[in-house]
N, C-alpha and C positions, 0 to 999 in steps of 0.2 A: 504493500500500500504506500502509496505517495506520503509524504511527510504535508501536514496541513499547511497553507498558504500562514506566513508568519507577517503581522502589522502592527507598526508601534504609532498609538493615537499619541499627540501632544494635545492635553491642555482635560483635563477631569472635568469641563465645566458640561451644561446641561446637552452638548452636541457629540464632545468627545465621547462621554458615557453612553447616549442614544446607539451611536456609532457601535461601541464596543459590542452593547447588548445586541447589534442585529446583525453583526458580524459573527457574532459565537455560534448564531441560529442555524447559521452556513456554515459551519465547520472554519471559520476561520480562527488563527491562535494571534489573540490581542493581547499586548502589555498598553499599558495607557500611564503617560506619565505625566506628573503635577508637579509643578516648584511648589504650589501651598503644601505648609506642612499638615495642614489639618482641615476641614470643613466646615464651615462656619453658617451657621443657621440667621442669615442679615436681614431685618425689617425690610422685606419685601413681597410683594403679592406678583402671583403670574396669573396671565388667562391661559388658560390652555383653550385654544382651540379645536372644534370638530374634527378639523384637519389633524393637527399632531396627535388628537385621544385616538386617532386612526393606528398612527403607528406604535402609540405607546400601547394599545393594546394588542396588536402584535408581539410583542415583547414581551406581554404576560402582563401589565404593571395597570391593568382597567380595576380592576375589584379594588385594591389599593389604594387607588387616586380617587375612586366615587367615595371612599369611605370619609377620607380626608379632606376631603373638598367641598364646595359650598355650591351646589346648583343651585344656578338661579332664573332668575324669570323673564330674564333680558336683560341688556346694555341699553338704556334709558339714555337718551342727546336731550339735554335742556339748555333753556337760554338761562344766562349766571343771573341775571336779574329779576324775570318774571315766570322764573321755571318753566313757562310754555317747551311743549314736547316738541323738538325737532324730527326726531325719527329715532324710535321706540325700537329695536332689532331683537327680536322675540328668540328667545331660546328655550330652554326646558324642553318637554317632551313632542314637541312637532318639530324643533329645531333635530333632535336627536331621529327622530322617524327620515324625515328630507335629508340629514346629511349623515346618517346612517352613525352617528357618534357624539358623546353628549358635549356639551359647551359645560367645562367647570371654571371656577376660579379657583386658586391656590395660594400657598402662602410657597415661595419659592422653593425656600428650605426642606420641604416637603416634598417636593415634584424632584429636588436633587435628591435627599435620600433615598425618593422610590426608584433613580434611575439607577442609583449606587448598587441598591440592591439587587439590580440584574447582573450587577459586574462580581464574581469573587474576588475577593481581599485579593487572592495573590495575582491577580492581576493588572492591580492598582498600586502605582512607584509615586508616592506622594515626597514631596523635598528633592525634587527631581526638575531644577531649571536648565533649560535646555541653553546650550551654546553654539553647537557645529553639528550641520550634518554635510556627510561624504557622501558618495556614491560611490560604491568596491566591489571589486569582483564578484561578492556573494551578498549583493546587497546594499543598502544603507545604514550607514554608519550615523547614530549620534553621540553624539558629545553633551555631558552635563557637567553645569557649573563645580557639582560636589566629587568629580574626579571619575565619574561611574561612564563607560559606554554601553554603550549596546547594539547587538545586527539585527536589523529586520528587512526582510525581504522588501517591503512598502512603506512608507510613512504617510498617514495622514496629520494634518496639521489643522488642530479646532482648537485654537487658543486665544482665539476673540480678535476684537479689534484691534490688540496692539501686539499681532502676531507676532511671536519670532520666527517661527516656521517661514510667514511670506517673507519676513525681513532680509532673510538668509537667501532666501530664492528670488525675489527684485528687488527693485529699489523702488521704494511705494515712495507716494505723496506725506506729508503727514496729516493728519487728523486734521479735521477744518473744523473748529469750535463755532457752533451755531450760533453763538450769543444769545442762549438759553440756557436757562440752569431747572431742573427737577429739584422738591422737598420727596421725600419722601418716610413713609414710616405704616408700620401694624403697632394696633394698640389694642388691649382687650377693649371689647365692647363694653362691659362692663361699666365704665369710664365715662359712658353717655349717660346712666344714672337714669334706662327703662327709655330715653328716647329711641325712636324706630329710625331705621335709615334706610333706603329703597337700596335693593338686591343689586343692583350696580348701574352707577350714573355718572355720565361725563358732562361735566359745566363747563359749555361754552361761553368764555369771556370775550372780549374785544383783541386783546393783545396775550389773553393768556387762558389757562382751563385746567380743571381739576377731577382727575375722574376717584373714584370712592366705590368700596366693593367691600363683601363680607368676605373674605378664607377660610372660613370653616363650615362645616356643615349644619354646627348648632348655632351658628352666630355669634361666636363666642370671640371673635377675633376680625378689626377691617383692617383693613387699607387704605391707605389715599396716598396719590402722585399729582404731580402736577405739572406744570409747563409755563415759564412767563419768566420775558426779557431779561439778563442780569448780562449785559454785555462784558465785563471786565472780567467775571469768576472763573476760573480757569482748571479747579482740581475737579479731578477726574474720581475719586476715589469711591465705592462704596460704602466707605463707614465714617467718610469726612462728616461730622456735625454741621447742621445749622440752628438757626437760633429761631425757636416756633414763635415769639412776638413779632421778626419779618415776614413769615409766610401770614400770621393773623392780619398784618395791615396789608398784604399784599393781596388778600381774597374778601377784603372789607368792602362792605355792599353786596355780595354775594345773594344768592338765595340762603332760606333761613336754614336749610339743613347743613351748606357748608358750613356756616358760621358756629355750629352745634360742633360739629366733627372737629373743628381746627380750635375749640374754646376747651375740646376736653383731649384733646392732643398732647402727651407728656413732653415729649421727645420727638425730634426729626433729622434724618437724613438728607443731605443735602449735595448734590454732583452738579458737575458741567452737562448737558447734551451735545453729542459731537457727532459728528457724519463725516463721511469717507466713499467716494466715487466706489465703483464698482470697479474689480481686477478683469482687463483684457481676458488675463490666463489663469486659471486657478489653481495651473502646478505645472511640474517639470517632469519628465520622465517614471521614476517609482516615489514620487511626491506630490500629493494635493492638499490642496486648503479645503475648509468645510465651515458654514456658518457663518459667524461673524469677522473670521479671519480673511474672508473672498467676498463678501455681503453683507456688509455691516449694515443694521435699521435702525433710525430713528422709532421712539416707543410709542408712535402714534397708531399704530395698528395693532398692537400687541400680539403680532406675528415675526418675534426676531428671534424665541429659541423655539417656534413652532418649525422657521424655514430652517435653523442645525436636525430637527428633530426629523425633519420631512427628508431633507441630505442624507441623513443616516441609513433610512430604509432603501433609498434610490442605490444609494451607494453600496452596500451591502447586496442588493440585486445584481447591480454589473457586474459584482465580484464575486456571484453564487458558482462555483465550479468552476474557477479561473487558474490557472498554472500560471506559476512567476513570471512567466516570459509573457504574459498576457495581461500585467498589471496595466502596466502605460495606459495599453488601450482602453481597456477597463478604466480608468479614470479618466481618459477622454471622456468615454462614453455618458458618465457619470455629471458631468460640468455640462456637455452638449443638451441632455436631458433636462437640467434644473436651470440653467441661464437666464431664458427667457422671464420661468415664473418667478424669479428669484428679483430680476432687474426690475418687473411691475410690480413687484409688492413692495420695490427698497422705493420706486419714483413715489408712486399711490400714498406710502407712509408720511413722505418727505412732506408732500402736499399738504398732509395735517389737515384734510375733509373727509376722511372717512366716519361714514354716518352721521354728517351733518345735518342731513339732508336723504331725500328716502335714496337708497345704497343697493346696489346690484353685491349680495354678497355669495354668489352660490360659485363664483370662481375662486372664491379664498376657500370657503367651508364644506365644499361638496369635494376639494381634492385627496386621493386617495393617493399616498406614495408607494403602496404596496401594487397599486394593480397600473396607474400611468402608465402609456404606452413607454418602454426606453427607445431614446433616439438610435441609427441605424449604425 
């Protein structure tokens, strides 16, 4: 018997682990390696998508994520000042019958442990920053900071926007700071002291907007993000602080439910938003990118780890019963296939109208990565 096709993921985050998990399904032998030393559970809410509950449950990881998660009733567009409904995107159980997979919300930390756990411990090289990869006779070669190599026949490269993998393979642009900054943070619900909050709702402001969501199932935990000008702030950081008396005068006037949610608000998180053109190429030879390291998105769609997540499955398909010598192409094949939807979902996001307005949404939610035709 052939020796199993060998691939080392860079980057543990919610694409490289997707990847590993639908690569194992195929007989592929994944090591996946992370500079963090450890996994950190950070005040943040994810939507998962119809689309990606597609592939995660593929994977095994659907019972899990329903249990954990908060269905809800729709993603509710209001105006920030007279709540009048813009366009109400109905989800729950007809959403779930038409795109054949439910719409949840989640608390991040949750959707990453679920993906962890499709991955075994030994497969996962955490404190593992990468520095050089080779191309050698039998393979590529990486190099990590802590003195450690390793040979795998393929590399893929899912280590977000501020790839090393692409770094090493072109020479990108750098990051284009939008001059917009997010607050962000989960707070027990508890905190609002019995007031109700709609199942999830985005306020439309003039120059800014705030969307607010439950993560759990019992209601016991929301979320809120937001969006609005801050031209000079520049860290990038997920656990950088901000100061919740700026984001309270920054959503002052608001509808009465923001001003509820941001009065009993402890603590916030606070980043730069930044966007990054799309990669002509998304790899070299036994090297490709995935996710946000080849497509980075702006979080206006809240489809940026559903497209790692959707790459995973595509990618894994090209590679179902591939011999070494047929990687390359297999990863052509792989970038050829996802481009297109990848490019209209990074432009669509950028835009910052989706569902403002009544929305054509059966080409985001009705896509299946498991059955898509792959390109020729």
């Amino acid at each position: 018997m052939a020796t199993p096709l060998s691939i080392a993921i860079v980057g543990a985050g919610m694409g490289g682990l997707a990847s590993a998990a639908a690569l194992r399904r195929v007989g592929v032998d994944v090591s996946v390696y992370e500079q963090a030393s450890q996994f950190a559970r950070l005040g943040a809410g994810i939507q998962i998508g119809c689309n990606a509950m597609q592939v995660l449950r593929g994977v095994g990881l659907e019972a899990r994520l329903r249990s954990q998660s908060f269905y809800p009733r729709s993603w509710n567009n209001r105006d920030w000042k007279t709540g009048e409904v813009k366009f109400d995107m109905i989800f729950g159980e007809s959403a779930e019958r038409k795109f054949g997979a439910p719409y949840l919300l989640a608390h991040r930390g949750d959707l990453h442990a679920a993906l962890a756990s499709a991955v075994p411990d030994e497969h996962l090289k955490l404190s593992h920053k990468l520095v050089g990869l080779d191309e050698t006779g039998d393979g590529v070669r990486l190099s990590f900071a802590n003195g450690v190599t390793a040979v795998a026949d393929a590399v893929i490269g899912a280590d977000g926007i501020h790839s090393v993998v692409r770094d090493i393979l072109f020479a990108t642009s750098p990051v284009h700071f939008t001059g917009r900054i997010a607050y962000r943070t989960t707070y027990p619900a508890a905190l609002l002291r019995g007031e109700k909050i709609d199942d999830c709702t985005k306020w439309w402001g003039e120059d800014r907007h705030i969307v607010i969501y439950y993560v759990k199932p019992d209601r016991s935990e929301i979320y809120l993000v937001t969006s609005q000008p801050e031209p000079e702030f520049r860290i990038e950081s997920w656990s950088a602080k901000g100061d919740v008396r700026e984001l309270r005068k920054a959503f002052a006037g608001f509808d009465r439910q923001v001003e509820q949610v941001l009065a009993a608000c402890p603590d916030v998180h606070k980043w730069a938003i930044v966007d990054r053109n799309a990669l002509e190429r998304w790899g070299e030879g036994k090297v490709t990118l995935l996710g946000d390291a080849c497509h980075p998105m702006t979080p206006y769609m809240a489809q940026g780890a559903a497209m790692a997540i959707e790459d995973a499955a595509v990618l894994s398909r090209c590679l179902d019963g591939v011999e070494r010598d047929g990687v390359a192409n297999a990863f052509r094949r792989f970038e050829a296939t996802r481009k297109q939807r990848t490019a209209r979902i990074q432009q669509t996001s950028r835009a910052n109208t989706w569902l403002s307005g009544k929305t054509d949404t059966d080409w985001v939610y009705g896509y299946d990565a498991w059955t898509v035709p792959l390109a020729a």
